[in-house]
C-alpha positions in Angstrom: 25.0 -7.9 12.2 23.6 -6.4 15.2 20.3 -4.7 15.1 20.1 -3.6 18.6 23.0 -1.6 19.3 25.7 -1.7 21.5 23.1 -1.8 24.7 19.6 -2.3 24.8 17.0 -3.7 27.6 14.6 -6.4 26.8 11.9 -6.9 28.4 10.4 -10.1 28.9 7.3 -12.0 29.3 7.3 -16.1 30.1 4.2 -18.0 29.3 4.2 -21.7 31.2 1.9 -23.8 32.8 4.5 -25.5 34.6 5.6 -24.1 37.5 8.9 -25.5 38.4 9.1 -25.2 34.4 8.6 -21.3 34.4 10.3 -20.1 38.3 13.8 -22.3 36.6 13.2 -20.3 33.2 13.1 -17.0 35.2 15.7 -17.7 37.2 17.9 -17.9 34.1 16.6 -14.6 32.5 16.7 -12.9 35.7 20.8 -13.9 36.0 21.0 -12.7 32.2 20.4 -9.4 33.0 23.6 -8.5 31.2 26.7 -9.4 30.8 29.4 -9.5 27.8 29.9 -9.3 25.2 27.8 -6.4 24.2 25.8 -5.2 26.8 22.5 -6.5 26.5 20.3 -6.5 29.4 17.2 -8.2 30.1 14.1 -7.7 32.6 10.9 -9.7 33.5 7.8 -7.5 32.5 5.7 -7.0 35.6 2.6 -8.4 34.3 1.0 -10.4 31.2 -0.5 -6.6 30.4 3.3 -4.9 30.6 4.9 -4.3 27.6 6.9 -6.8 26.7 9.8 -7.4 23.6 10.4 -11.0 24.1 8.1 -13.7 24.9 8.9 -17.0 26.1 5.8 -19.8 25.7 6.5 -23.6 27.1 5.1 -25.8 24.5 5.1 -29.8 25.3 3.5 -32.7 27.5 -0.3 -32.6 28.0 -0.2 -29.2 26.5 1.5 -29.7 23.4 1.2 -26.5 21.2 -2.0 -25.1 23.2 -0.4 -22.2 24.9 1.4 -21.0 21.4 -1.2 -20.9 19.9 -3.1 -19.1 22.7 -0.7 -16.4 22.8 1.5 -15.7 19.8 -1.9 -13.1 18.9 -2.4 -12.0 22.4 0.6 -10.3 23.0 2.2 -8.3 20.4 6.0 -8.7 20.8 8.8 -8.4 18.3 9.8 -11.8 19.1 8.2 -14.8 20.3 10.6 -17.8 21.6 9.2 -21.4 22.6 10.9 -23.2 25.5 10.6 -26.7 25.9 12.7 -30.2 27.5 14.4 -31.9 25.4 12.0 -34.8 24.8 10.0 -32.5 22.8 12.1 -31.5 20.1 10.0 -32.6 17.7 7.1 -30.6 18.8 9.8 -27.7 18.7 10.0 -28.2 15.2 6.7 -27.8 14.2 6.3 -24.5 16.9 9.3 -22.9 14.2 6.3 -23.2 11.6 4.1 -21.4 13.9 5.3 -18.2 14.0 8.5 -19.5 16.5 11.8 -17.0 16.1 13.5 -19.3 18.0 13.6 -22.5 20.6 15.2 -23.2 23.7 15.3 -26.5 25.8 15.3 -26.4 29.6 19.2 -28.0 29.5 20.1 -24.3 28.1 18.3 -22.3 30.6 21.6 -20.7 31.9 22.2 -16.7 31.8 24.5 -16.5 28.9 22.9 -18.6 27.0 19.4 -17.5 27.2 20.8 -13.8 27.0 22.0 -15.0 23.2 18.6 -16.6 22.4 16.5 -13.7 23.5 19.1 -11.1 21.6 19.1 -13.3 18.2 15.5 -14.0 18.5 15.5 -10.1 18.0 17.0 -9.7 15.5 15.8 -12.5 13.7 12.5 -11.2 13.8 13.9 -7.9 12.7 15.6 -8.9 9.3 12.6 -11.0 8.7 10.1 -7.8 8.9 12.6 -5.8 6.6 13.1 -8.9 3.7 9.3 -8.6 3.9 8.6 -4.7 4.0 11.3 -5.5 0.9 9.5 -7.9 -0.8 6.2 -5.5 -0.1 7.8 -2.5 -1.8 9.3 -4.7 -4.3 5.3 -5.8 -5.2 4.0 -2.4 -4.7 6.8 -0.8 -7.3 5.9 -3.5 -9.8 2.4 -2.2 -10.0 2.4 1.2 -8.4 4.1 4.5 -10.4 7.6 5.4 -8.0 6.3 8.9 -7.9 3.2 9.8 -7.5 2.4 6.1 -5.9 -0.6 6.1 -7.9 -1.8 2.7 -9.7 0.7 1.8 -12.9 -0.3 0.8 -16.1 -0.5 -2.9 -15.8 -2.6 -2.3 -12.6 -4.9 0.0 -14.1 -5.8 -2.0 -17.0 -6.6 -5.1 -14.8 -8.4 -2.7 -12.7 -10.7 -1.6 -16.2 -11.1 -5.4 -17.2 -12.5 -5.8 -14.3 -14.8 -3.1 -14.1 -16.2 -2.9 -17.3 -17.0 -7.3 -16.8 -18.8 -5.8 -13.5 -20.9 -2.9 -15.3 -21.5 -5.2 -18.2 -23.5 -7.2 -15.4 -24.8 -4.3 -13.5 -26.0 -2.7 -16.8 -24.3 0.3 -15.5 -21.6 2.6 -17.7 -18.3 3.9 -16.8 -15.5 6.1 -18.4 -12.0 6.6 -18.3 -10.5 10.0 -18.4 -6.9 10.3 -19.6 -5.5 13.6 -18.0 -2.4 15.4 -19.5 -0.6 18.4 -17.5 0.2 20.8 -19.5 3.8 22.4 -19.6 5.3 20.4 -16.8 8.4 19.7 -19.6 8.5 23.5 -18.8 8.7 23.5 -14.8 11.8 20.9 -14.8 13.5 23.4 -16.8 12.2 26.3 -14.6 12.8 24.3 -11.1 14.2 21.1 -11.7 13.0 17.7 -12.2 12.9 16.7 -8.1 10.0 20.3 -8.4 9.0 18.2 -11.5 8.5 15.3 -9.4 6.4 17.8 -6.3 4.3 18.9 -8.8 3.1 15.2 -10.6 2.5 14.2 -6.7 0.4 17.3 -5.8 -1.4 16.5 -9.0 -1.6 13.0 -8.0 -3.1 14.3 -4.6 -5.3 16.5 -5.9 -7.3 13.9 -8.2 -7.5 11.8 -5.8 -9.6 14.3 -3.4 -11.9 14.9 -6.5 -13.3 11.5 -7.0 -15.2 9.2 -5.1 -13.6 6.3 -3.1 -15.0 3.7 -5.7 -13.5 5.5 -8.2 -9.6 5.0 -9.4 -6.3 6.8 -10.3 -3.1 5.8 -11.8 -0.1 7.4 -13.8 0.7 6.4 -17.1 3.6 7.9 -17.5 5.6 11.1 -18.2 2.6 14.2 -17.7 -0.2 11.4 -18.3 -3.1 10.2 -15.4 -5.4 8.1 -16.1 -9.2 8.2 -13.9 -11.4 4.7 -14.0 -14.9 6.6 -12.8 -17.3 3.4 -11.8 -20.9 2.9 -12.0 -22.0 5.7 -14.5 -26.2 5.4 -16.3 -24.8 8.3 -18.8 -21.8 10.1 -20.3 -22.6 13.4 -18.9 -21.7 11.9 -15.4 -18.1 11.6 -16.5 -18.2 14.9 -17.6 -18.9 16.3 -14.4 -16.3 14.4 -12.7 -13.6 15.2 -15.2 -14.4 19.1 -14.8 -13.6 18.7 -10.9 -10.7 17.3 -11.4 -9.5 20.0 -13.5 -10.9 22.5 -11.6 -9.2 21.2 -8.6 -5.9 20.4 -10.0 -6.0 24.1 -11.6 -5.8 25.2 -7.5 -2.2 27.1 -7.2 0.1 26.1 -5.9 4.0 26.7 -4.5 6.9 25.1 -6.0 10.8 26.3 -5.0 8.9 29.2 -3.4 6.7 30.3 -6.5 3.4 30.3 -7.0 1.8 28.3 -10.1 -0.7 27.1 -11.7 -1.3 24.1 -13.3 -3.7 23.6 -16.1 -4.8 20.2 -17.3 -6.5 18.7 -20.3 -8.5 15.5 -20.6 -10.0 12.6 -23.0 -13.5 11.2 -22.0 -14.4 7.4 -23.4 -17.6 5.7 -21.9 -18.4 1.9 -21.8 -20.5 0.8 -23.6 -20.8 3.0 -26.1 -17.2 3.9 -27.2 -15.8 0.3 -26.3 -15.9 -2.8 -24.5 -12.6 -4.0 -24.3 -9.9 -2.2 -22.2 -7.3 -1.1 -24.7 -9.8 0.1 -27.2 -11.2 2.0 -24.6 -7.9 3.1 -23.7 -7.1 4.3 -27.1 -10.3 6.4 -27.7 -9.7 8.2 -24.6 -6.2 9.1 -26.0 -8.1 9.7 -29.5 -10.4 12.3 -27.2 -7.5 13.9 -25.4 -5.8 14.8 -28.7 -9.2 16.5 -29.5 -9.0 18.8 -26.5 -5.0 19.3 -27.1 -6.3 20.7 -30.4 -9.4 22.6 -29.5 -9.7 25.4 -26.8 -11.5 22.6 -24.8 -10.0 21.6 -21.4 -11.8 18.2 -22.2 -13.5 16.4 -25.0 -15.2 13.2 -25.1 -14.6 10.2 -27.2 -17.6 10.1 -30.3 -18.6 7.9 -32.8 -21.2 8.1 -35.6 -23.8 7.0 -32.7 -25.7 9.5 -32.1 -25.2 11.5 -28.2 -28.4 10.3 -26.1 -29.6 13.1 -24.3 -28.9 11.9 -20.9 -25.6 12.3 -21.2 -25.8 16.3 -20.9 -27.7 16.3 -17.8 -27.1 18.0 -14.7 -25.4 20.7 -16.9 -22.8 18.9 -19.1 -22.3 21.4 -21.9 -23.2 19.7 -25.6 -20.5 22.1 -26.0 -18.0 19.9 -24.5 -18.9 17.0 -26.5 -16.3 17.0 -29.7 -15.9 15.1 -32.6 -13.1 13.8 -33.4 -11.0 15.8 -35.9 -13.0 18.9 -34.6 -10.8 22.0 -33.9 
């Protein structure tokens, strides 16, 4: 597999302290210019400070791995290959678990040969960045929603465990919101499910620019969001926050050409007075949601017997939009 076409120039950059060492090294790459079978050429970069795609660091003697070290950081290069005589294979070894692509001993400093090194140490490098931008999307998928790329379920409910153990320290309350969009089974008849799919990540968007930065979002699932809102002293603090988020998601917007509107509904529960563990808490903001699905509400919070202290409807939180549950 070749990653670098059929031709390609590579520039590069020798790093030796040796100078017999280094002129016999560039003598090789300078004869490798290019040559069969596919093309390949290869330059000297004009200076430590050019740009550079290869570099070449001598690694042995007196200076052992000093000038790997020194340089693997400094120069950012898609490849880095350490050259070295053949009485230091061993050190050779351990530069390959030093960030190394490849190794080449002064015996193979001849043009075809180091025109092979420098093109394999390439495309070593390459395959290695794409198994790990893999691997990376492979991790993100497992804890991120495919759609909206919003925080999934088991990442969310880490994410609460962990916040509500923080506020229980702080003496400090939070809420979740759970956030349904109404009708989208309705658009993905109208437009399809890939306008389905346009609309979930405008939605996605659109939450996300209404809450603070210490705040979280995810996707549950289906038409359900879920919002962690950190470091509340009173209910009536997520109620403010959930009404922007409506408000904003509620913005119009176009879709296959058509303008809509979304509307939303949501479920309010507050640690610590609804619950203190994350599932219960979880559930009651369900338990809430339902409420507003059945009232004319857009949002309803979670409440118990306990009686509503009245901080929680200041700064303007109605007492209207506080509902028990089974109200209609």
């Amino acid at each position: 597999m070749n990653l670098l076409g059929p031709s390609l120039m590579l520039r590069a950059l020798v790093a030796c302290n040796d100078e017999t060492f280094a002129r016999n090294l560039k003598t090789g790459l300078l004869e490798a210019r290019s040559g069969p079978p596919d093309g390949t050429e290869i330059a000297l970069a004009e200076s430590p400070e050019g740009e550079a795609d290869l570099l070449f660091v001598e690694i042995g003697g007196e200076i052992g791995l000093e000038l790997l070290r020194e340089n693997r950081d400094r120069y950012p290069v898609s490849a880095l290959v350490v050259a070295c005589r053949e009485s230091d294979a061993a050190l050779a070894d351990a530069a390959m678990q030093h960030s190394a692509d490849d190794v080449v001993y002064e015996s193979e400093f001849q043009p075809r040969l180091l025109r092979r090194v420098a093109q394999f140490a390439v495309e070593r490098n390459g395959l290695t960045r794409q198994l790990v931008a893999a691997r990376e999307r492979e991790a993100q998928l497992s804890t991120h929603d495919s759609v909206t790329g919003l925080a999934g379920r088991s990442l969310l409910f880490t994410c609460v465990k962990q916040a509500i153990a923080f506020a229980a320290r702080q003496n400090t309350g939070l809420a979740i919101a759970t956030i349904d969009i109404r009708g989208l089974n309705g658009f993905n008849r109208q437009f399809g499910f890939r306008a389905g799919d346009k609309i979930l990540g405008a939605v996605a968007e659109r939450i996300l620019d209404a809450i603070r930065t210490s705040d979280m979002a995810g996707r549950l699932g289906g038409d359900e969001f879920f919002v962690l809102l950190r470091d509340l002293s009173a209910p009536g603090g997520a109620g403010q926050a959930v009404e922007n988020i409506l408000k904003e998601i509620a913005r119009p917007l176009y879709v296959a050409g058509h303008k809509i509107s979304v509307e939303a509904r949501a479920g309010i529960a507050y640690f610590p007075l609804d619950a203190a563990d994350p599932d219960e808490l979880a559930a009651r903001a369900q338990d809430a949601l339902d409420t507003a699905r059945r009232s004319a509400k857009s949002y309803a919070y979670y409440v118990t017997d306990h009686p509503v202290p009245a901080a929680s409807v200041a700064g303007g939180d109605p007492l209207g939009s506080i509902i028990r549950r089974g109200a209609t």
